[in-house]
PDB file of N, CA, C and O in Angstrom:
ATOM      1  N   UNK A   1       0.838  -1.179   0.000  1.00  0.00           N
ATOM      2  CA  UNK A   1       0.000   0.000   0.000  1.00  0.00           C
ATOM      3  C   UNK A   1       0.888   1.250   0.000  1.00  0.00           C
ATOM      4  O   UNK A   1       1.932   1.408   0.633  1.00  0.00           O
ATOM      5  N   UNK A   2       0.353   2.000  -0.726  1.00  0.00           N
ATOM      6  CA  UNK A   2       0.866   3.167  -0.826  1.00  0.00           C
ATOM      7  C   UNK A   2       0.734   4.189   0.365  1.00  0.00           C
ATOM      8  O   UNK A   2      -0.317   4.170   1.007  1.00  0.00           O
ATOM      9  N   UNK A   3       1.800   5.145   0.730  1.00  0.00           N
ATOM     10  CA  UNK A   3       0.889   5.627   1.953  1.00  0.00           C
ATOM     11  C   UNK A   3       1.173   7.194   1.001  1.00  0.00           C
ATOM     12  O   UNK A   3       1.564   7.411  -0.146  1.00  0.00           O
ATOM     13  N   UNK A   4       0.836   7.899   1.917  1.00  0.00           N
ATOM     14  CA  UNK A   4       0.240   9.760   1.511  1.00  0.00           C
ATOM     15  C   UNK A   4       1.661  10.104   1.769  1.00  0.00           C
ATOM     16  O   UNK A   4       1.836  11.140   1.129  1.00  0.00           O
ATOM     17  N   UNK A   5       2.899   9.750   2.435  1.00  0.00           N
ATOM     18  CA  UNK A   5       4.157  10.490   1.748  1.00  0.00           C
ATOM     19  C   UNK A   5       4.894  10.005   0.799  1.00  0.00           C
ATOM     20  O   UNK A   5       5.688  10.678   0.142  1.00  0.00           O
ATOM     21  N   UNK A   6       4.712   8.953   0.676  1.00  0.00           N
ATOM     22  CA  UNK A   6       5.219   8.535  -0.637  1.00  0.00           C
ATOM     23  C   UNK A   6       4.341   9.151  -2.027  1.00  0.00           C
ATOM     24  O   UNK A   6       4.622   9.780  -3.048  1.00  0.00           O
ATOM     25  N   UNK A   7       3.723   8.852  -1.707  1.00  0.00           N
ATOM     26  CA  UNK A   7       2.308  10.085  -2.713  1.00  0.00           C
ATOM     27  C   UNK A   7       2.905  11.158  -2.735  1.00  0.00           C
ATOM     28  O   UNK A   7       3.347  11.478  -3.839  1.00  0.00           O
ATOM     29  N   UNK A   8       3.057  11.752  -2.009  1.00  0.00           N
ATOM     30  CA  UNK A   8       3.535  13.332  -2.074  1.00  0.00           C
ATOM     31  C   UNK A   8       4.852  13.611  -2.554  1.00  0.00           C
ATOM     32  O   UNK A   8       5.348  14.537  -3.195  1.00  0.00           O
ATOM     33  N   UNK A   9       5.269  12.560  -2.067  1.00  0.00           N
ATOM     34  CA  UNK A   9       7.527  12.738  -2.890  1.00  0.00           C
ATOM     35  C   UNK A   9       7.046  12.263  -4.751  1.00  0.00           C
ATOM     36  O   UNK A   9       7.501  12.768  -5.777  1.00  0.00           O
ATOM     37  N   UNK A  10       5.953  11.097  -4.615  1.00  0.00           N
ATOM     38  CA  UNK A  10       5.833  11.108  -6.047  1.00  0.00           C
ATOM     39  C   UNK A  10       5.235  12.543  -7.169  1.00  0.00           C
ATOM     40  O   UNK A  10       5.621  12.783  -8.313  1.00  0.00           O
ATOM     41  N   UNK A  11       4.131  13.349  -6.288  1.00  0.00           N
ATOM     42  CA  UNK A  11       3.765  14.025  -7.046  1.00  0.00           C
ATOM     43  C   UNK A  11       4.534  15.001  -6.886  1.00  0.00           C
ATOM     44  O   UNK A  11       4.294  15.946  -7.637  1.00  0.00           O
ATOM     45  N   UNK A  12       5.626  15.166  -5.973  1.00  0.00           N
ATOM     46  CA  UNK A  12       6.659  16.459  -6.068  1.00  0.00           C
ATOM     47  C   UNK A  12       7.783  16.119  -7.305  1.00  0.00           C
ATOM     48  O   UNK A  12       8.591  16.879  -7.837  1.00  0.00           O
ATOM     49  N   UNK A  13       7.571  14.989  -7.496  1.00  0.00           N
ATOM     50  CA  UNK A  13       8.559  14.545  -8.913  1.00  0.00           C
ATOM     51  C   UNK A  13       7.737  15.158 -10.016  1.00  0.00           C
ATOM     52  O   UNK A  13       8.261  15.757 -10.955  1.00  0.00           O
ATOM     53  N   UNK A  14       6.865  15.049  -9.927  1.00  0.00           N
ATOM     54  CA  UNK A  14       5.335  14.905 -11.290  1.00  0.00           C
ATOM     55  C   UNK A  14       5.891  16.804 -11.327  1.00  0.00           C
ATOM     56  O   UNK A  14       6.533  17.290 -12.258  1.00  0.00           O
ATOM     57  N   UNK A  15       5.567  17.349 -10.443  1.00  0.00           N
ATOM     58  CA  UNK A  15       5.078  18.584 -10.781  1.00  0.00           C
ATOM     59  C   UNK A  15       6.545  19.311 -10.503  1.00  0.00           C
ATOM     60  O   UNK A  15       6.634  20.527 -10.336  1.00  0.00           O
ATOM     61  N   UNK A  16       7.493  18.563 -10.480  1.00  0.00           N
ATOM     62  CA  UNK A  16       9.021  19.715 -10.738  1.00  0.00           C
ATOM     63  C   UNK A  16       9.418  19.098 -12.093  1.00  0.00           C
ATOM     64  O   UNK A  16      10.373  19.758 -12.500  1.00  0.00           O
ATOM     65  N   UNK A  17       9.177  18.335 -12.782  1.00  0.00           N
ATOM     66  CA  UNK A  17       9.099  18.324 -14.231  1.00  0.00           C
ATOM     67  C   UNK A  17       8.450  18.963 -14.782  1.00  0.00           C
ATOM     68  O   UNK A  17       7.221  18.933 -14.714  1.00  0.00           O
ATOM     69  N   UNK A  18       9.216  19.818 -15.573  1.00  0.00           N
ATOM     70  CA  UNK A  18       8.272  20.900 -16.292  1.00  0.00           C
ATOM     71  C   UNK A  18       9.217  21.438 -17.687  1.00  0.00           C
ATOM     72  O   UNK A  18       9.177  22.478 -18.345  1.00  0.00           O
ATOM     73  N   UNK A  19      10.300  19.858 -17.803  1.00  0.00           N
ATOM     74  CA  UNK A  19      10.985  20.202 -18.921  1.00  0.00           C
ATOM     75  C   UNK A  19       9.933  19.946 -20.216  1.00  0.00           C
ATOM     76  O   UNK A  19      10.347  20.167 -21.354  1.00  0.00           O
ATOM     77  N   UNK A  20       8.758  19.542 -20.026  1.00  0.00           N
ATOM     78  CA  UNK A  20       8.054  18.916 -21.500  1.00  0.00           C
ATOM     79  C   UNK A  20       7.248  20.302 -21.749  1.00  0.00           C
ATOM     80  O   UNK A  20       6.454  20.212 -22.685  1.00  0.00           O
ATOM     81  N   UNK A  21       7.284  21.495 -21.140  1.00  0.00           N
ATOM     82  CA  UNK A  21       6.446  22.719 -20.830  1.00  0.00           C
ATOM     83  C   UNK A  21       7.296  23.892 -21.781  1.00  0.00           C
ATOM     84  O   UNK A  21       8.308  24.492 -21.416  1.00  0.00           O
ATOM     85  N   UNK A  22       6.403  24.080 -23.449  1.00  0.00           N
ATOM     86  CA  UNK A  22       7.363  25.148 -23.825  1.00  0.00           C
ATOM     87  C   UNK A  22       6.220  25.835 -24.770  1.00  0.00           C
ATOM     88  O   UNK A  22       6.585  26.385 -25.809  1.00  0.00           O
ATOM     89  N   UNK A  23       4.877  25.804 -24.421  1.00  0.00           N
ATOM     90  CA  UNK A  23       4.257  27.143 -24.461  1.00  0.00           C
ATOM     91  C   UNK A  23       3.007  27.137 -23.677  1.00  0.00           C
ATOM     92  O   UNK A  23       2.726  26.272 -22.847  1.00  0.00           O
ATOM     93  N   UNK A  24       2.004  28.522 -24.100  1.00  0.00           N
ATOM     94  CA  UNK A  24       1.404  28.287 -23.293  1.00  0.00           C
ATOM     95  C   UNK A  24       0.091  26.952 -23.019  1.00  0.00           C
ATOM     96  O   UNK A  24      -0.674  27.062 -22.060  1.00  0.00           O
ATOM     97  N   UNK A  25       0.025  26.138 -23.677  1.00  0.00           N
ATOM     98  CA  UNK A  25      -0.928  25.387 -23.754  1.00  0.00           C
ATOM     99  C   UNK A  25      -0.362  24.098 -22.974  1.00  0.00           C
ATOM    100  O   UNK A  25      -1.114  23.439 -22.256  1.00  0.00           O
ATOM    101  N   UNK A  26       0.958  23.775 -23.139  1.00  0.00           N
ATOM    102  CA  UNK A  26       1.433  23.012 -22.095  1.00  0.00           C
ATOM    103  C   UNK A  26       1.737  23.247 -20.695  1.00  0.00           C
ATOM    104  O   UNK A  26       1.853  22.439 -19.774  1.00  0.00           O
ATOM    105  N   UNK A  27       1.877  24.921 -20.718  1.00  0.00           N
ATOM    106  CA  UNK A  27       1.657  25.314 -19.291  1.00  0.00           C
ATOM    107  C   UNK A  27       0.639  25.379 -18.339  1.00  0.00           C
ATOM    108  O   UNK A  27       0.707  25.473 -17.113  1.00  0.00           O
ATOM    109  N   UNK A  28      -0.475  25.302 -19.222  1.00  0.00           N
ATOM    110  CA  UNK A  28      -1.367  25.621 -18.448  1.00  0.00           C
ATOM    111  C   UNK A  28      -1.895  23.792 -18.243  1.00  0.00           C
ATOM    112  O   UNK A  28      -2.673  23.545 -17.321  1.00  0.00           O
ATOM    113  N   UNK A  29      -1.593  23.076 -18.807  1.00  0.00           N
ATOM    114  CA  UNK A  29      -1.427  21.654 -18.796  1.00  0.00           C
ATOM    115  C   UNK A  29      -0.763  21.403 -17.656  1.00  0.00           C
ATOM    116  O   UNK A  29      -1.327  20.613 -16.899  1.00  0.00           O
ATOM    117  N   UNK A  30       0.434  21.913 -17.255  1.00  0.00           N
ATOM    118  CA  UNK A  30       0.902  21.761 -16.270  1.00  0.00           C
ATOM    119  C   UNK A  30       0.667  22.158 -14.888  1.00  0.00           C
ATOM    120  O   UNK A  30       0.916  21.533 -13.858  1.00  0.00           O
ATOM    121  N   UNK A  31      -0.058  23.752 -15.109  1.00  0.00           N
ATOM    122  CA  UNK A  31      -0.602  23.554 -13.884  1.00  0.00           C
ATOM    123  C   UNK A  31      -1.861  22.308 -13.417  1.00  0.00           C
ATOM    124  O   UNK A  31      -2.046  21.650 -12.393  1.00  0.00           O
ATOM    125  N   UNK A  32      -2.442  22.388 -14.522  1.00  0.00           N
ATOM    126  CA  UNK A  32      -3.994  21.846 -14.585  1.00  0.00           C
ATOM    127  C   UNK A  32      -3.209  20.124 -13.368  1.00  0.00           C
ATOM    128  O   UNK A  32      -3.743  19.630 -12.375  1.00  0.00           O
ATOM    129  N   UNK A  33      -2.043  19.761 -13.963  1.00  0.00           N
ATOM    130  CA  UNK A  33      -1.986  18.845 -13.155  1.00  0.00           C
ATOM    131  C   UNK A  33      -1.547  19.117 -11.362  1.00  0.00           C
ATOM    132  O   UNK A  33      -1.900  18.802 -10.226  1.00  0.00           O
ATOM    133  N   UNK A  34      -0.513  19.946 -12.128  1.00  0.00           N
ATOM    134  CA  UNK A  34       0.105  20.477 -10.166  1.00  0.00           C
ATOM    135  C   UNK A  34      -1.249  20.682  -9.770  1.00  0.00           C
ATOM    136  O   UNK A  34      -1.400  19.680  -9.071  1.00  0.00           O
ATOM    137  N   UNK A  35      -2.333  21.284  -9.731  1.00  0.00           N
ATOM    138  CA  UNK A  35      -3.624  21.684  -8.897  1.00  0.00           C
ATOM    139  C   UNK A  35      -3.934  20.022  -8.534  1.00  0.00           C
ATOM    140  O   UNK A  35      -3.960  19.408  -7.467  1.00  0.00           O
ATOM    141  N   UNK A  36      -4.094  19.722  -9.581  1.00  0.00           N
ATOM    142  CA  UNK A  36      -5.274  17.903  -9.622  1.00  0.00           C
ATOM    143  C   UNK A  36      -3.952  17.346  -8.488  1.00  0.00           C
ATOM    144  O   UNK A  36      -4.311  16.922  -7.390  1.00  0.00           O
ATOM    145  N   UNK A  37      -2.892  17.369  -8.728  1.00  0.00           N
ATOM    146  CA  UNK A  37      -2.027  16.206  -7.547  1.00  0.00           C
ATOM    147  C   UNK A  37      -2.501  17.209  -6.593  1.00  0.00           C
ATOM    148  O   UNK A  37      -3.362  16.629  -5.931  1.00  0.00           O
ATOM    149  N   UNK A  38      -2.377  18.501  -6.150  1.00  0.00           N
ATOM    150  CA  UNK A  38      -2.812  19.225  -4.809  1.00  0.00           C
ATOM    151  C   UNK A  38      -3.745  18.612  -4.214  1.00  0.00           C
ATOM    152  O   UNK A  38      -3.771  17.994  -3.150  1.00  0.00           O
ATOM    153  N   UNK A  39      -4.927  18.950  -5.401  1.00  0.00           N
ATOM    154  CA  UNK A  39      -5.886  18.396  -4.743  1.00  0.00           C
ATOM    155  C   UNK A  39      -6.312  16.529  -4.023  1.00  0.00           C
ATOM    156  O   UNK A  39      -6.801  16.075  -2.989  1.00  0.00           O
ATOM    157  N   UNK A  40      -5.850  16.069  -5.111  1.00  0.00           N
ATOM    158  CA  UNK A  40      -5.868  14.795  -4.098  1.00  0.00           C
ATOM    159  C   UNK A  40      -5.330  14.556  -3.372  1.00  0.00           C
ATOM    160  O   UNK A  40      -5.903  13.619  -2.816  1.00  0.00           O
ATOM    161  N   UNK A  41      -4.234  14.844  -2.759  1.00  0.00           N
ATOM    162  CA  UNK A  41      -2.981  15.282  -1.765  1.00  0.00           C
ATOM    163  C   UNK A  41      -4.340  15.335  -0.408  1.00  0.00           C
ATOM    164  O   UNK A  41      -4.765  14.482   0.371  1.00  0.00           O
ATOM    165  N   UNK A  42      -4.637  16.610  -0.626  1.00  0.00           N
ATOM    166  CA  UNK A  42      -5.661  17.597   0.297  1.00  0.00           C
ATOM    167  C   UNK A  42      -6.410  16.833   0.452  1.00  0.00           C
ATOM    168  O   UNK A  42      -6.654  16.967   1.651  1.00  0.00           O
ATOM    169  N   UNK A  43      -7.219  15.793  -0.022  1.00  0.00           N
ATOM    170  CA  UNK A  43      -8.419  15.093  -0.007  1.00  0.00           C
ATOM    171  C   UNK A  43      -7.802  13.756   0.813  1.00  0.00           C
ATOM    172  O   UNK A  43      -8.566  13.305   1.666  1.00  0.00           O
ATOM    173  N   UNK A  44      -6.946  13.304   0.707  1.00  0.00           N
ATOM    174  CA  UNK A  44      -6.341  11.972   0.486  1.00  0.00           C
ATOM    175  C   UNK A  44      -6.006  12.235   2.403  1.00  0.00           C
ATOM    176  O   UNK A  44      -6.343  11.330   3.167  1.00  0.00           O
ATOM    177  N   UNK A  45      -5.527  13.167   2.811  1.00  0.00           N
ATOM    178  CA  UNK A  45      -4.811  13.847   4.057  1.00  0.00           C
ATOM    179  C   UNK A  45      -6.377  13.882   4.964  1.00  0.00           C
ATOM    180  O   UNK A  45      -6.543  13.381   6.077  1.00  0.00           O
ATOM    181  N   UNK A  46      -7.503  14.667   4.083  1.00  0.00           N
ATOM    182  CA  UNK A  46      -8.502  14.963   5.257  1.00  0.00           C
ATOM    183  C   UNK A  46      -8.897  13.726   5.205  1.00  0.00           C
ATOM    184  O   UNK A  46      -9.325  13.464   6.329  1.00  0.00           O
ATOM    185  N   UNK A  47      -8.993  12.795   4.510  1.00  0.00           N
ATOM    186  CA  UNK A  47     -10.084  11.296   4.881  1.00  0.00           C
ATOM    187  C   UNK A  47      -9.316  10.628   5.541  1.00  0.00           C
ATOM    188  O   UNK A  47      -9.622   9.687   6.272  1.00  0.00           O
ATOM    189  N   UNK A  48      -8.054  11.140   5.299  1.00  0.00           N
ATOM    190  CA  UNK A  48      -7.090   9.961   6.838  1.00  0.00           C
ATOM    191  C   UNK A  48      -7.048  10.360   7.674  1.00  0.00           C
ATOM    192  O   UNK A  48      -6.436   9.685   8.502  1.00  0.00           O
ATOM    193  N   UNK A  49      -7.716  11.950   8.266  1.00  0.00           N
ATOM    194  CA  UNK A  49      -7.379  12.461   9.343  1.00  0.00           C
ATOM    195  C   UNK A  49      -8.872  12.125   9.839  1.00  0.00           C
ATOM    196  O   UNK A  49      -9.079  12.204  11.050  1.00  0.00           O
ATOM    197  N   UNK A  50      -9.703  11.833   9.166  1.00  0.00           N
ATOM    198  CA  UNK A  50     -11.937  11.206   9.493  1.00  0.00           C
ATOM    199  C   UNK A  50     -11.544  10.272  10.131  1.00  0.00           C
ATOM    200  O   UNK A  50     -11.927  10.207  11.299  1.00  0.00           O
ATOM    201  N   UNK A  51     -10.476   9.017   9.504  1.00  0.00           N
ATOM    202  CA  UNK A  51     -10.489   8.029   9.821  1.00  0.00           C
ATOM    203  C   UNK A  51      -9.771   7.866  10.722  1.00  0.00           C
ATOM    204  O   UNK A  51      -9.972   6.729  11.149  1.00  0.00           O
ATOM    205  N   UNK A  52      -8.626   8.623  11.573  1.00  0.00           N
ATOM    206  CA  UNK A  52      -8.522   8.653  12.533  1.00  0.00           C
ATOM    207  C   UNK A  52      -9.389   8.748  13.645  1.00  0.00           C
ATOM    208  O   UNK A  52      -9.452   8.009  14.628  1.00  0.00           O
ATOM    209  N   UNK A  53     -10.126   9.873  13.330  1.00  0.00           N
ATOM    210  CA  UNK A  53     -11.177  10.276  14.125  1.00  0.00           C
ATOM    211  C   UNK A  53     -12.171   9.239  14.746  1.00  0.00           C
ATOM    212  O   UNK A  53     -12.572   9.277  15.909  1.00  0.00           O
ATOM    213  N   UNK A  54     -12.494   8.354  13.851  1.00  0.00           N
ATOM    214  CA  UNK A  54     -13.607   7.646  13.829  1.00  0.00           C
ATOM    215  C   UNK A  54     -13.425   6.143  14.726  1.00  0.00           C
ATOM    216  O   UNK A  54     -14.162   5.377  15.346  1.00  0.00           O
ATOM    217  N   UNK A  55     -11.812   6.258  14.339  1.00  0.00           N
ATOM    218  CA  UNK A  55     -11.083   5.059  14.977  1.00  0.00           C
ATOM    219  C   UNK A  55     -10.829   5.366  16.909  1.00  0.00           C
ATOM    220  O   UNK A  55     -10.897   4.476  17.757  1.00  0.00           O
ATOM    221  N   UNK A  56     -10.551   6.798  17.178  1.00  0.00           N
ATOM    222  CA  UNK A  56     -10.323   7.351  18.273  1.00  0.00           C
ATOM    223  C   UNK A  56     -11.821   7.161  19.088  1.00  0.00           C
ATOM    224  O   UNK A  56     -11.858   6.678  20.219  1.00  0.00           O
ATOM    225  N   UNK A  57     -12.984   7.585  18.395  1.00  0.00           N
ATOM    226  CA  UNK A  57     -14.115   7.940  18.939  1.00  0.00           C
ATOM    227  C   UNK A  57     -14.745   6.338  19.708  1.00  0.00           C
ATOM    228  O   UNK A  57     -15.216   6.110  20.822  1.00  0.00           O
ATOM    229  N   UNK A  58     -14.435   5.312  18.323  1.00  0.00           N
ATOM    230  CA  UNK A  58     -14.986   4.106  18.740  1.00  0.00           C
ATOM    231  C   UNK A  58     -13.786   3.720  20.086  1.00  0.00           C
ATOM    232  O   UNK A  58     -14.193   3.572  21.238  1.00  0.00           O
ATOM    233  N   UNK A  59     -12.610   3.620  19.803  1.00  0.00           N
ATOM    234  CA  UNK A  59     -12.010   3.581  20.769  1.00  0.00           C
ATOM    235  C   UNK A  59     -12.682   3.868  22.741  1.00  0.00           C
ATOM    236  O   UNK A  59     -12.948   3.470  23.875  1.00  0.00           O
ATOM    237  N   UNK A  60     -12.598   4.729  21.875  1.00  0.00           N
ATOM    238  CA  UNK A  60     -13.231   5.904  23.058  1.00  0.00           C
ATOM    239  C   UNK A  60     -14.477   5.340  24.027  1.00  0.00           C
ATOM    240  O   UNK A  60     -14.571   5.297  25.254  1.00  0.00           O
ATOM    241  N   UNK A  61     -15.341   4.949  23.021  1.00  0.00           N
ATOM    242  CA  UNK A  61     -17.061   4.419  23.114  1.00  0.00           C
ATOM    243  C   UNK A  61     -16.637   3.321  23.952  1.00  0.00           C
ATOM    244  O   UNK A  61     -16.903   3.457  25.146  1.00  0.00           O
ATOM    245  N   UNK A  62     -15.778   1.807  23.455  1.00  0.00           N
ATOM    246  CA  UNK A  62     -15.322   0.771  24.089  1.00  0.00           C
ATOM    247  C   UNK A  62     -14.887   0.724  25.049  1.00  0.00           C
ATOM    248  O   UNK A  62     -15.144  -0.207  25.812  1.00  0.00           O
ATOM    249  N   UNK A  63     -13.846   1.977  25.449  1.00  0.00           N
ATOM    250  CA  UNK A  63     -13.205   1.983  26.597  1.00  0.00           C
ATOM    251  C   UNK A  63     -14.419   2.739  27.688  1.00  0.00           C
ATOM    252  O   UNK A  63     -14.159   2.824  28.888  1.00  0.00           O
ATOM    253  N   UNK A  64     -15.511   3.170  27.224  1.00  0.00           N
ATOM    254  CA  UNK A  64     -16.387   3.954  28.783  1.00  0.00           C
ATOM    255  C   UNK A  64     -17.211   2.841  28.291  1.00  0.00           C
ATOM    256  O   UNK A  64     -16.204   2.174  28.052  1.00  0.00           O
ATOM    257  N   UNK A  65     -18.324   1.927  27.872  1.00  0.00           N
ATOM    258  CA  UNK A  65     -18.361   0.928  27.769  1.00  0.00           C
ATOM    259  C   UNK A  65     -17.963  -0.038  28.483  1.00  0.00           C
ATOM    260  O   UNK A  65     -18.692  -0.444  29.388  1.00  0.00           O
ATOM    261  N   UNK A  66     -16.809  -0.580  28.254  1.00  0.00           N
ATOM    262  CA  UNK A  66     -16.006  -1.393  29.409  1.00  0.00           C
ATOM    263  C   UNK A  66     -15.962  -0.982  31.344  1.00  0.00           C
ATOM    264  O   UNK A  66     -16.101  -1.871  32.184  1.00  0.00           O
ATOM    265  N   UNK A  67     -15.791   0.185  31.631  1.00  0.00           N
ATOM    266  CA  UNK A  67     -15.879   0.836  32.834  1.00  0.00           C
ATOM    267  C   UNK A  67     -16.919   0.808  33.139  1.00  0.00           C
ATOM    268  O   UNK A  67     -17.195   0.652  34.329  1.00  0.00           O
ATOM    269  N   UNK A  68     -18.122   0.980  31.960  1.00  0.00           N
ATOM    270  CA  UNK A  68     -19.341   1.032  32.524  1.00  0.00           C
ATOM    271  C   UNK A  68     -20.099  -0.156  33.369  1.00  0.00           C
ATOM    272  O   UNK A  68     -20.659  -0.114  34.464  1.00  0.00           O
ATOM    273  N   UNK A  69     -19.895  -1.268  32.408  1.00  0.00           N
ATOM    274  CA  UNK A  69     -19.529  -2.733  32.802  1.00  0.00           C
ATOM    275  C   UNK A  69     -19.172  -2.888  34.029  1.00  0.00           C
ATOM    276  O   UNK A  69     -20.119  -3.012  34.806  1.00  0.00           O
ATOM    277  N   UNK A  70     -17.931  -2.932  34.570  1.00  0.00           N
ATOM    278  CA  UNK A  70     -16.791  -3.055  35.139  1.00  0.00           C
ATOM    279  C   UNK A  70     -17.387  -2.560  37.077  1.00  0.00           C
ATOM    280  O   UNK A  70     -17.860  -3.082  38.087  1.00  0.00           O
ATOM    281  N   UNK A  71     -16.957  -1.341  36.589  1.00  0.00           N
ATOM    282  CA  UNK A  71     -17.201  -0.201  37.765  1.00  0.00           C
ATOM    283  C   UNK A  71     -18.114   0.353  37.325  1.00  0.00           C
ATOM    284  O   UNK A  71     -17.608   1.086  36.475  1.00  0.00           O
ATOM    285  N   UNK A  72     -19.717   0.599  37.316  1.00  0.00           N
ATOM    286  CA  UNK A  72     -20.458   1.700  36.814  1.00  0.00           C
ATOM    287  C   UNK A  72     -20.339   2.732  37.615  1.00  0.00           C
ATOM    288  O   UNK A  72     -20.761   3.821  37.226  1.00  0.00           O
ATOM    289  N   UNK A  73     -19.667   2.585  39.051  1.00  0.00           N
ATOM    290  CA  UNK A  73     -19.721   3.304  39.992  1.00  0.00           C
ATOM    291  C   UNK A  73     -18.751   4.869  39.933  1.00  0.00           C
ATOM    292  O   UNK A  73     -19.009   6.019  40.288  1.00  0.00           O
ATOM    293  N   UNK A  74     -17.360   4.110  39.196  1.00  0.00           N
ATOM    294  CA  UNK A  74     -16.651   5.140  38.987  1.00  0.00           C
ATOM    295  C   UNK A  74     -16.857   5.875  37.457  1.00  0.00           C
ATOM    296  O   UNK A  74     -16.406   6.979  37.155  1.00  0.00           O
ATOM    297  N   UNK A  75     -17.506   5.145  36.738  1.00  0.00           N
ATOM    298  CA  UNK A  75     -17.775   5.509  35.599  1.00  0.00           C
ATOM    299  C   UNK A  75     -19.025   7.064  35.781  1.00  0.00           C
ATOM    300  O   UNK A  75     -19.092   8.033  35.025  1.00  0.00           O
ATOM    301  N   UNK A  76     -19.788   6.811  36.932  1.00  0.00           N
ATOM    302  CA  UNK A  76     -21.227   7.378  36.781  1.00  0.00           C
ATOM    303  C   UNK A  76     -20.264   8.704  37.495  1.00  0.00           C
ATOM    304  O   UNK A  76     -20.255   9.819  36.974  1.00  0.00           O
ATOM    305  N   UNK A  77     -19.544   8.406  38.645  1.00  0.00           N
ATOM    306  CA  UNK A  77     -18.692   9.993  38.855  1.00  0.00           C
ATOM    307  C   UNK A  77     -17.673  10.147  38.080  1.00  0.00           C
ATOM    308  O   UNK A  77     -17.112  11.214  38.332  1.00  0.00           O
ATOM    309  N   UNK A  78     -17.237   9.631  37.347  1.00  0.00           N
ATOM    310  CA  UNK A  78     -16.320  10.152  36.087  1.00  0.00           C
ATOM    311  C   UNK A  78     -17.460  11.090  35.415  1.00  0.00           C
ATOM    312  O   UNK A  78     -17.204  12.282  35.242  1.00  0.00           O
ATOM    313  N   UNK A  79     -18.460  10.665  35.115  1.00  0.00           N
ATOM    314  CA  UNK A  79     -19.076  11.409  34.571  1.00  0.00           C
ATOM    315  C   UNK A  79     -19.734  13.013  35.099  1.00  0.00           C
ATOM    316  O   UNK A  79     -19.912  14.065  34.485  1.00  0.00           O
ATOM    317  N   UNK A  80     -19.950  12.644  36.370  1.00  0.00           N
ATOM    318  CA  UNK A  80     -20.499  13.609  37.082  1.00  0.00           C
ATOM    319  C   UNK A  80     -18.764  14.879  37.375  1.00  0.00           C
ATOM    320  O   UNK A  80     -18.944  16.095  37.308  1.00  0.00           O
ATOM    321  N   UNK A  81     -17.909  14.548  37.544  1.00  0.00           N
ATOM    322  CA  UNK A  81     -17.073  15.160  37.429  1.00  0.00           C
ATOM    323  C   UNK A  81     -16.455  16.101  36.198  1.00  0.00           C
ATOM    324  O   UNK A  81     -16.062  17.264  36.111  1.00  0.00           O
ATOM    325  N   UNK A  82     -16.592  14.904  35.246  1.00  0.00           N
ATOM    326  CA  UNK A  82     -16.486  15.872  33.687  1.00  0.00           C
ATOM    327  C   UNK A  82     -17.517  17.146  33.519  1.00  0.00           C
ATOM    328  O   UNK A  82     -17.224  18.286  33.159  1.00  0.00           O
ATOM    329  N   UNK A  83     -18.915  16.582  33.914  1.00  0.00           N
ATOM    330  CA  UNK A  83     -19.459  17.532  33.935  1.00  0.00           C
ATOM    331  C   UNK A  83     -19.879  19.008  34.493  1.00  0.00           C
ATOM    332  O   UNK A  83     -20.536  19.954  34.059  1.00  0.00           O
ATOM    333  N   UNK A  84     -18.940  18.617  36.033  1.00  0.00           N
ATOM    334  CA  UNK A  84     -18.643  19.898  36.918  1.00  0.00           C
ATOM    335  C   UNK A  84     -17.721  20.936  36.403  1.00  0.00           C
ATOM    336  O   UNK A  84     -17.734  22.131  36.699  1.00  0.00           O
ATOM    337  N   UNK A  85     -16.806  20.235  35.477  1.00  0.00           N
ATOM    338  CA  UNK A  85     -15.905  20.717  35.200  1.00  0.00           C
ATOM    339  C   UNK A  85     -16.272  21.457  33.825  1.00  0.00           C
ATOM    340  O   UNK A  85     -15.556  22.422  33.558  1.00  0.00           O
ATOM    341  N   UNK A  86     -17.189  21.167  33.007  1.00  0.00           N
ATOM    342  CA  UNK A  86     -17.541  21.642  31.811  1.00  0.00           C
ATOM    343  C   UNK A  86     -18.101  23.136  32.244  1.00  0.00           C
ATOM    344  O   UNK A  86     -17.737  24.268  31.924  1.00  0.00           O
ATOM    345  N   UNK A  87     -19.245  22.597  33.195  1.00  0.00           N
ATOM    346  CA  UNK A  87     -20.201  23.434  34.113  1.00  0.00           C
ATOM    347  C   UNK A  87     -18.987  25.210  34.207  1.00  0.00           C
ATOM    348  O   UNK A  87     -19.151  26.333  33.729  1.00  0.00           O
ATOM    349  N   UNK A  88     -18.012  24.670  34.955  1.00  0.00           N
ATOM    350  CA  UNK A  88     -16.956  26.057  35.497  1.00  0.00           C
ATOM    351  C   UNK A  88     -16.261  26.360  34.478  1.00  0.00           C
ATOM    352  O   UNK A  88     -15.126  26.674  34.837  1.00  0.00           O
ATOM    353  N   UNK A  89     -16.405  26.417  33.343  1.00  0.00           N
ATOM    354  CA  UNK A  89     -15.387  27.032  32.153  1.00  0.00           C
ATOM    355  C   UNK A  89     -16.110  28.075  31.191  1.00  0.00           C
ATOM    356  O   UNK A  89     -15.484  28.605  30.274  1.00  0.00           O
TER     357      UNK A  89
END
């Protein structure tokens, strides 16, 4: 699998070639691509940063879940504490 820096050293190759670029119709060819690698770059970066997210959250869910299980006792003032604390800010 490819990961997103190797992606990025590849499209920094792609778009510092610009010896095939000698008027304007290939230039603007050339940007047309430097933008398109940007952009999937940009796209490619925020859906791995969702999927972090999503991975953290469930995480998250399992581990108060488990306590809840466990200890509901310290879980129910974990909670009541977070919320004192939300309460004073």
């Amino acid at each position: 699998m490819i990961t997103i820096k190797q992606l990025k050293n590849i499209a920094t190759d792609i778009k510092s070639d610009d010896s095939w670029v000698n008027d304007s119709h290939s230039g603007a060819e050339h940007k047309g691509i430097c933008d398109g690698l940007n952009r999937l770059i940009s796209h490619l970066e925020e859906t791995e940063c969702d999927e972090c997210k999503k991975d953290e959250t469930e995480w998250l869910n399992n581990f108060a879940d488990y306590i809840q299980d466990i200890k509901p006792n310290i879980y129910n003032e974990a909670c009541e504490y977070a919320d004192k604390l939300e309460e004073n800010e």
